[in-house]
VOROTI-671616 format. One line per 4 residues: number of its first residue (from 1); their letters; for each residue x, y, z of C-alpha. Coordinates in nm, 3 decimals, m for minus. Layout:
<recs>
NUM) A) X,Y,Z  ...
</recs>
This chain:
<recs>
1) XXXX) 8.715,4.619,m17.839  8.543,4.780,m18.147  8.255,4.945,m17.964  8.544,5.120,m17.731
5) XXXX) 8.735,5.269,m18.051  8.579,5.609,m18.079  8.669,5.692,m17.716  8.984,5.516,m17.705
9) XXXX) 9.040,5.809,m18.055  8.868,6.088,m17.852  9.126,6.050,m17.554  9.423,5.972,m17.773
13) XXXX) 9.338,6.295,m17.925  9.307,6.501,m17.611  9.628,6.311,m17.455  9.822,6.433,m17.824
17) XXXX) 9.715,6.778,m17.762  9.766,6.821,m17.390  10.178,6.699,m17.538  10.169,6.986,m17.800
21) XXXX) 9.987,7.200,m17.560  10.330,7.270,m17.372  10.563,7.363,m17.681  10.334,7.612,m17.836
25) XXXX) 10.277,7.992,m17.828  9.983,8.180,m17.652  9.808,8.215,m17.947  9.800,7.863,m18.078
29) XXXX) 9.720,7.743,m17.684  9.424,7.979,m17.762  9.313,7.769,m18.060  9.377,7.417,m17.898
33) XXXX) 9.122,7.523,m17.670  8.891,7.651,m17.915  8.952,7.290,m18.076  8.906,7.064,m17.728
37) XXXX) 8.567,7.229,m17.663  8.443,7.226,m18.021  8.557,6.830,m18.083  8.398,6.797,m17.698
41) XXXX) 8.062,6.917,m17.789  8.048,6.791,m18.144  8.092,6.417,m18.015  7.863,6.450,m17.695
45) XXXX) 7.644,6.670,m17.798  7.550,6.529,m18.123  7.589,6.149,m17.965  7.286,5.915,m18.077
49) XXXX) 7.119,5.675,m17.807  7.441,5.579,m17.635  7.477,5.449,m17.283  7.146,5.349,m17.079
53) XXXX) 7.008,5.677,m16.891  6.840,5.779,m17.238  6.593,5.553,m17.172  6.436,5.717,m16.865
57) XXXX) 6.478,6.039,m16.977  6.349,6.011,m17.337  5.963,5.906,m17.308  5.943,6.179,m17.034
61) XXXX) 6.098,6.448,m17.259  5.844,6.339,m17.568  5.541,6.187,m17.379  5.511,6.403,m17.021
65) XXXX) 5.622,6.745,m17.123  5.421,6.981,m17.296  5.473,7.356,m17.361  5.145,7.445,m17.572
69) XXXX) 5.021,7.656,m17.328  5.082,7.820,m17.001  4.849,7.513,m16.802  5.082,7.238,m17.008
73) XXXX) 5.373,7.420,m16.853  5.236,7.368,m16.496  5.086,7.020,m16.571  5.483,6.935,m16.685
77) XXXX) 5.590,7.073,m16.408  5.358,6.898,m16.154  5.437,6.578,m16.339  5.785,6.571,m16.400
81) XXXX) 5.936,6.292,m16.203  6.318,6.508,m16.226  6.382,6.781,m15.963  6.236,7.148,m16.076
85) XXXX) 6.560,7.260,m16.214  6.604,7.005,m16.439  6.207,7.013,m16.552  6.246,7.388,m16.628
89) XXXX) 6.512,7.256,m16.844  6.363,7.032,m17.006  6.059,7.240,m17.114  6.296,7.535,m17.213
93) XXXX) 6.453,7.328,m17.390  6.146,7.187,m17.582  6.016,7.552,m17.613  6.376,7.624,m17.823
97) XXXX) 6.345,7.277,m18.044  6.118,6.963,m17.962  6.365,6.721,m18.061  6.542,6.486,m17.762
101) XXXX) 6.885,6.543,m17.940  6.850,6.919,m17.868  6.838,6.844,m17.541  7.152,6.625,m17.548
105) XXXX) 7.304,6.896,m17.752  7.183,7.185,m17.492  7.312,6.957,m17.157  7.637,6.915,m17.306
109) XXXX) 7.667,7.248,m17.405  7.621,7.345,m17.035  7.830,7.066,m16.892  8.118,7.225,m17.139
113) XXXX) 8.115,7.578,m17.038  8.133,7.493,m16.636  8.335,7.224,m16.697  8.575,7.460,m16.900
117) XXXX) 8.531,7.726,m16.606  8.635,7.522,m16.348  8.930,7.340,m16.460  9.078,7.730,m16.695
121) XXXX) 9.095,7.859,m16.339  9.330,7.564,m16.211  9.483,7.377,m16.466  9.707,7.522,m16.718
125) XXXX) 9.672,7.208,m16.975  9.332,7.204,m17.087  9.310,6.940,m17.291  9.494,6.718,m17.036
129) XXXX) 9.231,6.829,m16.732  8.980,6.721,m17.037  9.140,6.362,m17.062  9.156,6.317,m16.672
133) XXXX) 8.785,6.456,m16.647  8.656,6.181,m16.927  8.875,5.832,m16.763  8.762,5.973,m16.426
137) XXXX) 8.389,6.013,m16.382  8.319,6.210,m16.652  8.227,5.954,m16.895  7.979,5.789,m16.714
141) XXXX) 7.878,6.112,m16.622  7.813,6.298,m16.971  7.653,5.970,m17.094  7.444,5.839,m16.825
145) XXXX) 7.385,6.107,m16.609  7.231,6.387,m16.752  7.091,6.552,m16.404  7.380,6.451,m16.200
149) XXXX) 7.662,6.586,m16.424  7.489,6.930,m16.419  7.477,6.905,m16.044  7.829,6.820,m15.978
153) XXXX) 7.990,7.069,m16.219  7.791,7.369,m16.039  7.910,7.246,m15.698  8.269,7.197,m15.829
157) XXXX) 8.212,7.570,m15.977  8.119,7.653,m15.604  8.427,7.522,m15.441  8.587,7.907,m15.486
161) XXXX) 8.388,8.007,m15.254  8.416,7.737,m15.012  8.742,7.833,m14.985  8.708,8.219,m14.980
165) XXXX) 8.438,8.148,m14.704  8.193,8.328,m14.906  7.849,8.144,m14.805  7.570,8.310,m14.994
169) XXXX) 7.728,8.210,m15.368  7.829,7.913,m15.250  7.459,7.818,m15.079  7.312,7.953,m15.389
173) XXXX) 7.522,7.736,m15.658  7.463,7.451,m15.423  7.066,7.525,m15.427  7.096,7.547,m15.790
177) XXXX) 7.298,7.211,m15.791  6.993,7.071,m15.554  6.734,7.141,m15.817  6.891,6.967,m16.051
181) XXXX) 6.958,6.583,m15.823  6.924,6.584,m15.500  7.216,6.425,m15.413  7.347,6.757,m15.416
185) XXXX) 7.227,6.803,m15.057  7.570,6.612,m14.930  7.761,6.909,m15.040  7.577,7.197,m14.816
189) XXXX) 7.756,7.062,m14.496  8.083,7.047,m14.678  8.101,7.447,m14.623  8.170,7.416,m14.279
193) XXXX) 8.502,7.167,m14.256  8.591,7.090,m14.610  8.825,7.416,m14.595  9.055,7.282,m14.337
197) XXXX) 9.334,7.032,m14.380  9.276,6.704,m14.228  9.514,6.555,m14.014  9.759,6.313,m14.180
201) XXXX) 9.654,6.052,m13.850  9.255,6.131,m14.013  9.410,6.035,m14.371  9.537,5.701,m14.257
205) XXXX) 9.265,5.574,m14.089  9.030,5.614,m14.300  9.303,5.499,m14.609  9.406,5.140,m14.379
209) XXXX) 9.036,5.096,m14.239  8.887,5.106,m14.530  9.148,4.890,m14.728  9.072,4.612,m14.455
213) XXXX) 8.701,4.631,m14.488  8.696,4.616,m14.880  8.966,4.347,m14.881  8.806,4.108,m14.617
217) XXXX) 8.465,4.175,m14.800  8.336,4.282,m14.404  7.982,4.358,m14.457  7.863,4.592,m14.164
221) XXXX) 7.585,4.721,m14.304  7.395,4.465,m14.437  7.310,4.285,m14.172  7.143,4.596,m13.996
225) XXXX) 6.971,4.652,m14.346  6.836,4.305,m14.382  6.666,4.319,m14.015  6.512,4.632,m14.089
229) XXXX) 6.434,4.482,m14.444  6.254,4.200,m14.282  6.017,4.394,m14.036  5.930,4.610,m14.330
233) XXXX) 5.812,4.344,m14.608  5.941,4.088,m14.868  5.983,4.345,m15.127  6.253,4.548,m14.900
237) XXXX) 6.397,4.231,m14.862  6.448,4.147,m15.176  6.586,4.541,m15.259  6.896,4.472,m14.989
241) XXXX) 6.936,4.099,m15.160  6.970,4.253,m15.499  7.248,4.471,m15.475  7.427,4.253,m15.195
245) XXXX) 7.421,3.914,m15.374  7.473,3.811,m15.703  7.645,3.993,m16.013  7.629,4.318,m15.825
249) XXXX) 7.775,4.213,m15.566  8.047,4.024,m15.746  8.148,4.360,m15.907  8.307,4.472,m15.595
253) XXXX) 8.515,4.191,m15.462  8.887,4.143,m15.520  9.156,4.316,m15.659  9.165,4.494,m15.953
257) XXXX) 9.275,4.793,m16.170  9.075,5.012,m16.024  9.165,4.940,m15.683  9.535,4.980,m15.765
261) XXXX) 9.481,5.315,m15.878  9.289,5.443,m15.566  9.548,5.257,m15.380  9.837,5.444,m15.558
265) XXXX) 9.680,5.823,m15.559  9.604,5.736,m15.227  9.985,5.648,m15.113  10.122,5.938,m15.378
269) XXXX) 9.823,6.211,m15.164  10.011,6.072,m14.834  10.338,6.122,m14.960  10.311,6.466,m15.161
273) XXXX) 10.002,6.598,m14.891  10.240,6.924,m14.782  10.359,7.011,m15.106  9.974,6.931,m15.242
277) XXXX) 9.845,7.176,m15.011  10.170,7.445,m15.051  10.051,7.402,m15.481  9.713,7.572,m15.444
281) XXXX) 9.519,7.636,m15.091  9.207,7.432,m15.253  9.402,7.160,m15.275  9.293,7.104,m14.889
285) XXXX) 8.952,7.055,m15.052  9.046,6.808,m15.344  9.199,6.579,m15.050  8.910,6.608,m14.861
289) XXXX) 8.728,6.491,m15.182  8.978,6.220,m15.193  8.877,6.076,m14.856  8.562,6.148,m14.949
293) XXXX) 8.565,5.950,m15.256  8.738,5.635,m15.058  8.495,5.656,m14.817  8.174,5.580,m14.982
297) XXXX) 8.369,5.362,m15.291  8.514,5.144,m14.963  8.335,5.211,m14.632  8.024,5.087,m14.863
301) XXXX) 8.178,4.820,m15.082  7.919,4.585,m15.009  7.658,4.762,m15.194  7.860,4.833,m15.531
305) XXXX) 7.617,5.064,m15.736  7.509,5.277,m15.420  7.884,5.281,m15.330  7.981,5.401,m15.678
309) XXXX) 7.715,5.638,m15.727  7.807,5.829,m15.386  8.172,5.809,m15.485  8.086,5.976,m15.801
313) XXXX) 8.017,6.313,m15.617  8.393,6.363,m15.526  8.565,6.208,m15.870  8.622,6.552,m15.965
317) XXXX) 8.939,6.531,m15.736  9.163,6.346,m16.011  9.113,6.646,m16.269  9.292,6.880,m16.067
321) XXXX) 9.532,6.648,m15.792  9.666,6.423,m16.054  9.761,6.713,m16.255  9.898,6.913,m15.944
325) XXXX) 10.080,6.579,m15.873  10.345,6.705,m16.139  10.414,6.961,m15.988  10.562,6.754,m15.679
329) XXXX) 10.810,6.559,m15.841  11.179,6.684,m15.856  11.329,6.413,m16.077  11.210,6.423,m16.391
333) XXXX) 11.240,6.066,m16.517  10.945,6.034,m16.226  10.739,6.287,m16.392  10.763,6.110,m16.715
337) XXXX) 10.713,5.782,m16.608  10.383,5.916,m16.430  10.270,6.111,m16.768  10.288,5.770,m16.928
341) XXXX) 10.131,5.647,m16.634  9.818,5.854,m16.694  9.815,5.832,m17.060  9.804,5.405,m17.071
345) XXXX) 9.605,5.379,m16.835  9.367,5.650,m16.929  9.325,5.478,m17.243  9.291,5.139,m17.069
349) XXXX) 9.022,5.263,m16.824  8.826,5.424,m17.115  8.868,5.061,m17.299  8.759,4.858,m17.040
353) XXXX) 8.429,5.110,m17.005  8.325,5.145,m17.297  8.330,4.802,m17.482  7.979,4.708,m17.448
357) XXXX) 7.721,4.714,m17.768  7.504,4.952,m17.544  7.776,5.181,m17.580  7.815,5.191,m17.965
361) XXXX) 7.875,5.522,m18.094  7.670,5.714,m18.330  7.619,6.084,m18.406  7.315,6.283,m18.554
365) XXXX) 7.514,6.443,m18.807  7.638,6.109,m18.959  7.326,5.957,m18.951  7.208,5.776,m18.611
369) XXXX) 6.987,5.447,m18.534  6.673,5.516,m18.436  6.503,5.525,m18.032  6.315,5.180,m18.111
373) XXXX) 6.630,5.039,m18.308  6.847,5.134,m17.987  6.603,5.069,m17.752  6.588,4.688,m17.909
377) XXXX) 6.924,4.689,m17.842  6.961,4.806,m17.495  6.688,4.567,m17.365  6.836,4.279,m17.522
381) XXXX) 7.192,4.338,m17.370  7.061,4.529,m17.058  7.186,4.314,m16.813  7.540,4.304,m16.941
385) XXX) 7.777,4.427,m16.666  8.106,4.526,m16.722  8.398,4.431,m16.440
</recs>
């Protein structure tokens, strides 16, 4: 449990502020934001070699990019393995300070102002849509993944406009999203249907077929994927075997926390979907993003990092529906009891997360172990996996 401690303080922190949020004056609300982006940034954006993406993106940032002259820009940019958008960022950022913790500092800097865009236009408790955005998705995504955070937070920034029906910001923000991961190209269809309410018959198929197929572990797609595999060459084969067998595979069988949780907001989405929708007319979109998310986490169970990655495009969803959630219960005692709800198990997701020595916390301004020291580390306990 000890290397989970600092992120087990930073969300008791945000989860005691989003309580004194509510009893204070304009002015002081004022200043708790001031305080949940500062404390945000200073503990991301000053983080050491935490997590595992570092790894990729550190000998590119020192060893491939070069900003000496204008034909070092275009060699970087011919050479970059990242998308364009992220390159450019890269070298811009080099250009400002050639230090790899600049660049940390810079991303999270940008991650924090759309973040903070997106959720002061629909949440009124900041420092709560901050705790819901770290426990869901946005931890793994400020630590690990530096291109697809930025992607995700300019398509959630887009979803305005999706609803407005305003296509040329929203194709542009997307495009700018794009150059950045490319997984961003699943969210330029999403303009023309993710506007409209699904049908309630739509949200329980998907919700009871994809319960069956993650509980009976049926594996659909596999078997096509091996018999391609197989026509194509051992080392395909061996690419479907990895993350269908073995540890990876383990990770997604049976029950556990985490598949009580999408089970509950699941049944609570059903059961609150008209007063949901009555809340805020983007709320169509955030249960779209909810059968989004339980599609790929359970229609593709079977492979569990390809499953989780996809799912991770629509895990925006809990900032803003379990908040708006609230708002649908008439008795009281059943909004408390969900408040504490969130809070435990916020603080038991980031636990479970987090406690791995890869994860160990340390901050530039305190005085940091070094890329080899880390590096030492990270291969040595690499093929941990957490459950």
């Amino acid at each position: 449990m000890i290397y989970s401690l600092p992120y087990i303080a930073l969300v008791l922190f945000y989860a005691i502020l989003s309580c004194v949020y509510v009893t204070v004056t304009d002015d002081m609300k004022r200043n708790i934001r001031i305080l949940c982006v500062f404390v945000y940034v200073v503990f991301f954006g000053f983080r050491g070699f935490v997590g595992d993406d570092w790894t990729i993106y550190y000998p590119v940032f020192t060893e491939d990019i070069h900003v000496g002259n204008f034909q070092e820009f275009v060699y970087s940019l011919e050479e970059s393995p990242f998308e364009i958008g992220f390159t450019v960022l890269l070298i811009i950022s080099k250009l400002i300070f050639d230090d790899y913790s600049f660049l940390v500092f810079l991303t999270t800097c940008i991650n924090c102002f759309l973040l903070y865009r997106f959720l002061r236009q629909r949440v009124e408790n900041i420092p709560l849509g901050i705790m819901l955005f770290i426990c869901m998705g946005g931890f793994v995504m400020q630590i690990n993944l530096l291109r697809n955070t930025i992607s995700i937070l300019l398509f959630v920034n887009a979803i305005e406009y999706l609803v407005e029906r305003k296509p040329l910001p929203y194709f542009l923000l997307c495009t700018l999203a794009l150059t950045f991961h490319l997984s961003a190209i699943i969210y330029f269809p999403l303009y023309f249907f993710f506007h409209k309410r699904a049908p309630r018959w739509v949200f329980i198929a998907i919700f009871l077929i994809g319960n069956i197929i993650f509980l009976s572990q049926i594996k659909f797609i596999t078997p096509i994927l091996v018999s391609i595999a197989g026509s194509l060459g051992e080392e395909y084969e061996f690419l479907v075997e990895a993350y269908t067998e073995g540890k990876l595979s383990e990770l997604s069988k049976g029950l556990s926390i985490g598949y009580l949780e999408r089970l509950l907001t699941g049944i609570l989405i059903f059961c609150y979907y008209d007063k949901l929708v009555s809340i805020r007319r983007e709320n169509a979109v955030f249960i779209n993003s909810y059968l989004a998310y339980f599609f790929m986490f359970f229609f593709f169970s079977e492979f569990f990092v390809v499953a989780g990655r996809l799912a991770n495009l629509f895990t925006y969803f809990y900032w803003i529906i379990w908040i708006d959630l609230l708002k649908c219960f008439s008795i009281k005692s059943n909004m408390v009891l969900f408040v504490l709800f969130l809070s435990a198990y916020s603080v038991l997701k980031i636990w479970g997360m987090t406690n791995l020595v890869t994860l160990r916390y340390d901050n530039v301004m305190f005085g940091s172990e070094s890329y080899e020291e880390r590096l030492y580390i990270h291969e040595k306990n690499k093929d941990d996996v957490k459950l």
